[in-house]
N, C-alpha and C positions, 0 to 999 in steps of 0.2 A: 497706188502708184506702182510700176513698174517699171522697172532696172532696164533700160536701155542700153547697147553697148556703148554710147556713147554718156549715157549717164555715168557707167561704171568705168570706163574710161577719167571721165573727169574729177571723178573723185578718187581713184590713183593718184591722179595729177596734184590734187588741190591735198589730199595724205600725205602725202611728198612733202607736200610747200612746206607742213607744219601747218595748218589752218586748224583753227579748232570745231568741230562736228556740228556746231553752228552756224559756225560762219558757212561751212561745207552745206549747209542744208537748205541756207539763205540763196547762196550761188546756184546750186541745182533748182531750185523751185522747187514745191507741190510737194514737197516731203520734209520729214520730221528730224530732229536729231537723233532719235531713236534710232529711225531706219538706217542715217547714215553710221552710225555705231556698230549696228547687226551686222551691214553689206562686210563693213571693214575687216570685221571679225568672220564671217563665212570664206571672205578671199584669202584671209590669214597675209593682210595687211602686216608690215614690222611696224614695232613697237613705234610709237612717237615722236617726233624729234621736238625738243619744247616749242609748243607754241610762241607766238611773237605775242600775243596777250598774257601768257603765262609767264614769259621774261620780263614783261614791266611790270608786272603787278609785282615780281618777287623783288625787284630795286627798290617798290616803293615801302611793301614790310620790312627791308633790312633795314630802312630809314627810320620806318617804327620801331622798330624792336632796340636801336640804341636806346641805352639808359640815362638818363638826365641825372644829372647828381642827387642824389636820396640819401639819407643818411644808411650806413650800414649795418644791416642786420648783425644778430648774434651768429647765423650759420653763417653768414659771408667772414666775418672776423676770423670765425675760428678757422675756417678755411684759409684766409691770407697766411695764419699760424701757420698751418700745415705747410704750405708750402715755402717760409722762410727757416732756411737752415744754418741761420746763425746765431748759435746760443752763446751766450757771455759766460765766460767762467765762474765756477760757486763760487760766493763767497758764503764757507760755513760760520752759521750764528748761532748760538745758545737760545734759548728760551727767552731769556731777559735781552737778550739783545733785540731781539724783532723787532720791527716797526711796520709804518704803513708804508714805509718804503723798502720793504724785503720780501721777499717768498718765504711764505709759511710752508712749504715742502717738509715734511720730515724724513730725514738719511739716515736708516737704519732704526736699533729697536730702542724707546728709550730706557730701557734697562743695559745696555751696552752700554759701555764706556766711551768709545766711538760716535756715541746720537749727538747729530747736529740737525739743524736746518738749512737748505739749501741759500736763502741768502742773497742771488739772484735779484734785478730790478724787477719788480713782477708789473706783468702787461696791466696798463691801463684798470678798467672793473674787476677785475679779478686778483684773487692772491697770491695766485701764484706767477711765475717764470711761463716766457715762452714753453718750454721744452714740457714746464709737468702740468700746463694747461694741457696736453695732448696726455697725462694719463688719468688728469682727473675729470674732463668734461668729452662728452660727445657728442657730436650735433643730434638736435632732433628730429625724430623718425629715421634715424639710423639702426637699419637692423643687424644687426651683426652675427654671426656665429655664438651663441652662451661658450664663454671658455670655460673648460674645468679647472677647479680652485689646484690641481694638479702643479696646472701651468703658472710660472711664475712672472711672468711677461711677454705680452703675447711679440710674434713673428715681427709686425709690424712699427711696432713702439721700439724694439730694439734696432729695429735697420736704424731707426730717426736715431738714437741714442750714439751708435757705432758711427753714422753722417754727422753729428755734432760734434765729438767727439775730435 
């Protein structure tokens, strides 16, 4: 097949419209999508403007891609955690005081005079509090930086600390 000026002509034309190099190759006759790919590319054609195939197919993935209600993962939770920033104030408990209804946290060393536990409702499956679910779990395959035992709380956990606060 050979490129006519008015071939290459009409396939400006039909590049323009947004046509996709199919449909461009159906319109011309006698030639491949390949070819009309190549020509596009030798004229130094701009770049795409979205196909009108390529706009309805993407309405009808957005439609897919909603999520139907599913129960929520352990990474989706801890997630929702992270982004609520409002912690209830300690309530410190003694050892004997705990229940299933406190945060087992422990604040400070229990050889200080000072050691309590945080005390806190603690979220749902877990023992502890919102806030020291963020220093005791991390989702998984989360890769992080290894901190040095240096550091006594990393960058991060403290912003959260200093926003509850």
């Amino acid at each position: 097949m050979s490129w006519t000026d008015e071939k290459v002509a009409k396939l400006k034309e039909l590049w323009a419209k947004g046509h996709t190099a199919s449909q461009i190759s159906e319109m011309l006759g006698d030639t491949t999508r390949n070819a009309v790919i190549g020509k596009a590319h030798r004229l130094n054609l701009e770049a795409r403007a979205p196909s009108k195939q390529s706009s309805s197919t993407n309405l009808s993935n957005v439609k897919r891609t909603k999520k139907q209600a599913q129960p929520q993962s352990r990474k989706a939770k801890f997630q929702s955690i992270l982004l609520d920033k409002n912690f209830e104030a300690e309530n410190p408990k003694s050892l004997e005081e705990l229940t299933d209804q406190t945060c087992k946290w422990p604040i400070g060393h229990p050889n200080e005079e000072n050691f309590y536990f945080c005390g806190r409702k603690p979220e749902s499956e877990f023992p502890y509090c919102k806030l020291h679910i963020l220093y005791a779990f991390q989702p998984k395959n989360q890769k992080d930086d290894v901190l040095d035992k240096e550091d006594e709380v990393p960058e991060f956990i403290e912003k959260k600390v200093k926003s509850a606060g």
